[in-house]
C-alpha positions as CSV (number, residue, x, y, z in Angstrom):
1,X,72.5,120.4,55.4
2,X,70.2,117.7,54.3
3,X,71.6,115.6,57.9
4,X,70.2,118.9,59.7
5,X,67.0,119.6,57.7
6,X,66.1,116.0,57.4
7,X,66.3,116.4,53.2
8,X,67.5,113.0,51.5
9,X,69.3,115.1,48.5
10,X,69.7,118.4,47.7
11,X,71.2,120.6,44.6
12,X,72.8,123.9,44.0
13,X,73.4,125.4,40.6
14,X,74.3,129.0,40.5
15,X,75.1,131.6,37.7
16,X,77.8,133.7,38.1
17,X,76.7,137.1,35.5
18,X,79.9,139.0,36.2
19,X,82.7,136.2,35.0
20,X,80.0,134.2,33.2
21,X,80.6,130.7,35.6
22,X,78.2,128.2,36.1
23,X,78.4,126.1,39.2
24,X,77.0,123.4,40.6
25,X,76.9,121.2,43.9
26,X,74.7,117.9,44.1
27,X,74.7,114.5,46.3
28,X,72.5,112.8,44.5
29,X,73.8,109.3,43.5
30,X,76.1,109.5,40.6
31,X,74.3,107.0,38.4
32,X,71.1,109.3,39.0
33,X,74.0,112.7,37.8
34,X,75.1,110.9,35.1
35,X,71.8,109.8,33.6
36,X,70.2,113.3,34.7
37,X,73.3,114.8,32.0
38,X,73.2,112.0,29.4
39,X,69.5,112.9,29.0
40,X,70.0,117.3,28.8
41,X,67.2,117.1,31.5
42,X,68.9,120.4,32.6
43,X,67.7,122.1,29.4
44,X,63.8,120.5,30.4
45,X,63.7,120.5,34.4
46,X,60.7,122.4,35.7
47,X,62.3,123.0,39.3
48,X,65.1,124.9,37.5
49,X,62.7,126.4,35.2
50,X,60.2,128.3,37.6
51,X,62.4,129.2,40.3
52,X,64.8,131.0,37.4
53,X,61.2,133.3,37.0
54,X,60.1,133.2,40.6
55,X,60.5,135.6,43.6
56,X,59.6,132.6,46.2
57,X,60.2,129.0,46.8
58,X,59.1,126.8,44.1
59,X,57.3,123.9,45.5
60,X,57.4,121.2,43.4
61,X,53.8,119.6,43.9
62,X,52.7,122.6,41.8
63,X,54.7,121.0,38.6
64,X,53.0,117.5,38.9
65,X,50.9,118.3,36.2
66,X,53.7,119.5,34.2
67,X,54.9,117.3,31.2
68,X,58.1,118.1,31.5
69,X,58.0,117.2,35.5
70,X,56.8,113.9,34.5
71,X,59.6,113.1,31.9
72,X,62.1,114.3,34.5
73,X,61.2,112.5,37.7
74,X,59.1,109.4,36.6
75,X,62.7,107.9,36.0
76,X,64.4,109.4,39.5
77,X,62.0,106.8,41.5
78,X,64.2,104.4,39.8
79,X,67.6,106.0,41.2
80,X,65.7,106.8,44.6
81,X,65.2,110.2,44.0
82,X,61.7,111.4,45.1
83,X,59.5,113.9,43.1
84,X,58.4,115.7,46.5
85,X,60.4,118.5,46.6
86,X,61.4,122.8,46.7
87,X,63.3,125.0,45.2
88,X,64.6,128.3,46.6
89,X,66.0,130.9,44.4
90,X,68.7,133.2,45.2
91,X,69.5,136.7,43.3
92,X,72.6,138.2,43.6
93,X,73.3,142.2,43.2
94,X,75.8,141.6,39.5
95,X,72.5,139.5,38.4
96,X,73.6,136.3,39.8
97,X,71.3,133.6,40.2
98,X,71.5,130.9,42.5
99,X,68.7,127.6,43.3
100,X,69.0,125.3,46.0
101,X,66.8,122.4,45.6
102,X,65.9,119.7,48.7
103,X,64.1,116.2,48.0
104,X,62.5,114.3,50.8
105,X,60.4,111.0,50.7
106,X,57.6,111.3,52.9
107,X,53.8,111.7,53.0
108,X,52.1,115.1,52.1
109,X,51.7,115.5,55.7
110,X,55.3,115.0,56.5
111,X,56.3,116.8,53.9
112,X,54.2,120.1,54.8
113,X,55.1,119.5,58.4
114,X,59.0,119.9,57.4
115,X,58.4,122.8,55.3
116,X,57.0,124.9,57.9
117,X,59.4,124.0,60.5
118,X,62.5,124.5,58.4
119,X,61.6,127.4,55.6
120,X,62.8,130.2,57.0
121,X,66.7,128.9,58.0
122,X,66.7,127.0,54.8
123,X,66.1,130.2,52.6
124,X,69.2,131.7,54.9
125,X,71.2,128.2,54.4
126,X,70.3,129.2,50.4
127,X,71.4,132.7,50.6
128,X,74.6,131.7,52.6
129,X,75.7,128.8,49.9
130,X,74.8,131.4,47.2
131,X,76.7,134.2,48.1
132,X,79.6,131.5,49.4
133,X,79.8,130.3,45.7
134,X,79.5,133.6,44.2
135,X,82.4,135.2,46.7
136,X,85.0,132.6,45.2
137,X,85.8,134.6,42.0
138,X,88.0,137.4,42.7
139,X,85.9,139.7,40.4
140,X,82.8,139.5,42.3
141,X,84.9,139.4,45.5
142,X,85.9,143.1,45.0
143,X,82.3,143.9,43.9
144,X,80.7,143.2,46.8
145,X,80.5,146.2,48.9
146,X,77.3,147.4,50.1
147,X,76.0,150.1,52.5
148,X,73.5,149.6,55.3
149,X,72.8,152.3,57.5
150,X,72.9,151.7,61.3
151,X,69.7,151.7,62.3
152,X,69.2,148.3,59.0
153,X,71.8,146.7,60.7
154,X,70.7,146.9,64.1
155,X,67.4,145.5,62.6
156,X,68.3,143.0,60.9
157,X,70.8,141.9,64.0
158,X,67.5,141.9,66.5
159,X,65.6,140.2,63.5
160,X,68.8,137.9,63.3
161,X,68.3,136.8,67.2
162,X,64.7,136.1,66.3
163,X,62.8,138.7,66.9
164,X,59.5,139.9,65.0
165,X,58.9,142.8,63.6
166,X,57.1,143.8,66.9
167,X,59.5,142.8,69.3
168,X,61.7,145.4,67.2
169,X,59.7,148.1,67.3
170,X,59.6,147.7,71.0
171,X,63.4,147.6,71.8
172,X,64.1,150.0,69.8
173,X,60.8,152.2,70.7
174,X,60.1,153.2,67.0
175,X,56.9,152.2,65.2
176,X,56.0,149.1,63.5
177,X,56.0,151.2,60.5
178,X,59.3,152.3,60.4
179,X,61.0,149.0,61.3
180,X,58.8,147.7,58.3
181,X,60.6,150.4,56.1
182,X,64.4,150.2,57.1
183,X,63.8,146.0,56.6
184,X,62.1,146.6,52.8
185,X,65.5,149.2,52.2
186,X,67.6,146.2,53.7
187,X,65.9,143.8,51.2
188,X,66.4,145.9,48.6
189,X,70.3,147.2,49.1
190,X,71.2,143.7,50.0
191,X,69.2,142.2,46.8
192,X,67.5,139.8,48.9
193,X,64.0,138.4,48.0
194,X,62.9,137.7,51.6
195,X,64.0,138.5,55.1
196,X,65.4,135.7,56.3
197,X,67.8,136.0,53.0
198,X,68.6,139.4,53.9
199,X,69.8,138.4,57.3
200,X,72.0,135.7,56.0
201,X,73.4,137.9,53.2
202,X,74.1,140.5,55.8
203,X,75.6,137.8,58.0
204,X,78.1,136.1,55.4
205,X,79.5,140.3,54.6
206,X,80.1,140.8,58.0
207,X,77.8,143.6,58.4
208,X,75.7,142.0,61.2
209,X,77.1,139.2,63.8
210,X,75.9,135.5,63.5
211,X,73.7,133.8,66.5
């Protein structure tokens, strides 16, 4: 992921509500890990902090004023971790919670070039990871079964080969309007804070095809 979206590190930590799990996947360095643990910066991080209350990707230069951002990230310069940064959150249906978070050192204008270029499949990659995770455990496994009508999945499959909302409403010669709705029930039966989310949740259950 961080080889395709030109990140230098990125993190996953997830909640699992329905077996009580807690998961992580990193590849930071491990001196940077073990120092990170040895310190409880988990209990103090920010990142973590505001994407576990937020509906939309956390970017970190909004936390540089933040104490606690400080005490966390002066010392990652020292492990070549940079403080430039995002993190996505992921909600589940059970009330699983997923963050992926991506690092990158670069200049401001760099960094906002990236963002826009890669936001949208990075909040799918996030969703897909997520739900990947969350799938292992044979409990939630058997929960997962969700409903989407057929004109939702013919949507989100348009939306899926990267179509607008528009284009949609078009090919399917309905209004704007009502390919509006049928995406905001998608969202909402799929637990997905976004759309590009919902297409990747609907992807990884098989209910629309991948492109």
């Amino acid at each position: 992921m961080c080889d395709r979206f030109e990140f230098d590190y990125a993190a996953y930590a997830g909640f699992n509500s329905v077996d009580g799990s807690v998961h992580g996947f990193v590849n930071y360095p491990d001196a940077w890990k073990q120092h990170y643990a040895e310190n409880g910066y988990e209990t103090m991080d920010p990142t973590l902090r505001m994407a576990a209350r937020s509906v939309a990707p956390v970017d970190w230069q909004r936390l540089e004023h933040d104490r606690s951002f400080a005490e966390v990230f002066r010392p990652a310069r020292d492990f070549g971790i940079s403080d430039r940064g995002l993190t996505i959150p992921i909600r589940g249906p059970y009330g699983d919670l997923g963050m992926l978070s991506v690092t990158r050192d670069c200049s401001p204008e760099e960094w906002r070039k990236l963002k826009r270029h890669v936001m949208t499949d990075l909040q799918g990659v996030a969703t897909h990871i997520h739900d990947a995770v969350m799938r292992s455990g044979l409990v939630m496994r058997s929960l997962r079964v969700t409903a989407l009508s057929t004109r939702e999945r013919e949507i989100l499959q348009w939306i899926a080969a990267g179509k607008t909302h528009m284009d949609v409403s078009e090919i399917l010669n309905i209004s704007h309007r009502t390919v509006e709705v049928h995406v905001r029930s998608a969202r909402e039966k799929l637990h997905a804070l976004t759309t590009p989310q919902a297409v990747a949740r609907a992807v990884s259950m098989g209910l629309i095809q991948p492109l």
